[in-house]
N, C-alpha and C positions, 0 to 999 in steps of 0.2 A: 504494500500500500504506500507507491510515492506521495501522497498526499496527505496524508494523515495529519504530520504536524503542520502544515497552511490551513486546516481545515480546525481544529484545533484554536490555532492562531486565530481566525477567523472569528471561529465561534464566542473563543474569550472577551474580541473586540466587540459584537455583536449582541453579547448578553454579558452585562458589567458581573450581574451577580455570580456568575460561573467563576470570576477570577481566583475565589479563595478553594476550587476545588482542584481536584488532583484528575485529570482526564485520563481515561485508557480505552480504547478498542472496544473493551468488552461493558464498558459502560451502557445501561441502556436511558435512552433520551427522556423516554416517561417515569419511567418507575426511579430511577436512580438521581435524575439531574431535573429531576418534575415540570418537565418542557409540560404545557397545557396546547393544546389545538392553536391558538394564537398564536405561540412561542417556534410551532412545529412550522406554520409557515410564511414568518419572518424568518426561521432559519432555510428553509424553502426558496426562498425569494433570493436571498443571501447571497446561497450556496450556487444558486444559478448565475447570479450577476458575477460573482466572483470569478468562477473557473467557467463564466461563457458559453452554459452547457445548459439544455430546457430537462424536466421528469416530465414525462406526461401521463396524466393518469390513467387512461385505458392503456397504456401500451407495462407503464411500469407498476410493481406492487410498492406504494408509496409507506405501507405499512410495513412490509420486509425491509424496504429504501432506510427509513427512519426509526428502525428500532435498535440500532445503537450506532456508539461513532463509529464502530469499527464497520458495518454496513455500510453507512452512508457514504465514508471514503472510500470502499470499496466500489459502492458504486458511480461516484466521481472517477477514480481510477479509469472502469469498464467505458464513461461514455467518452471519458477522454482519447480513446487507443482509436 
């Protein structure tokens, strides 16, 4: 996952309150770092504007996408190739 720590970087900047946690891969967005539907797509928006890249929802599973970081850069990674 080349993108993990921009994504990371990203997120920190994105959402102040993240800055005092400790992020890994296997963190999940809801349950662990209590992103709310709001939260999921400001990061959404974000993560597209950032790395240049659309999810679109009938093609992609936006629940699989976003259910941790280590997903989500994974699938940054995927659209990026």
């Amino acid at each position: 996952m080349m993108c993990i720590h921009k994504l990371i970087m990203l997120m920190r900047r994105e959402f102040d309150w993240l800055g005092g946690h400790h992020l890994d891969p296997a963190m999940r967005l809801m349950d662990d770092l209590q992103f709310d539907s709001v939260a999921l797509v400001h990061l959404q928006v974000a993560v597209e504007d950032h790395f240049g890249l659309r999810f679109h929802p009938l093609d992609d599973d936006l629940m699989e996408i976003f259910a941790t970081v280590g997903s989500l850069a994974a699938a940054v990674d995927a659209k990026r190739e």
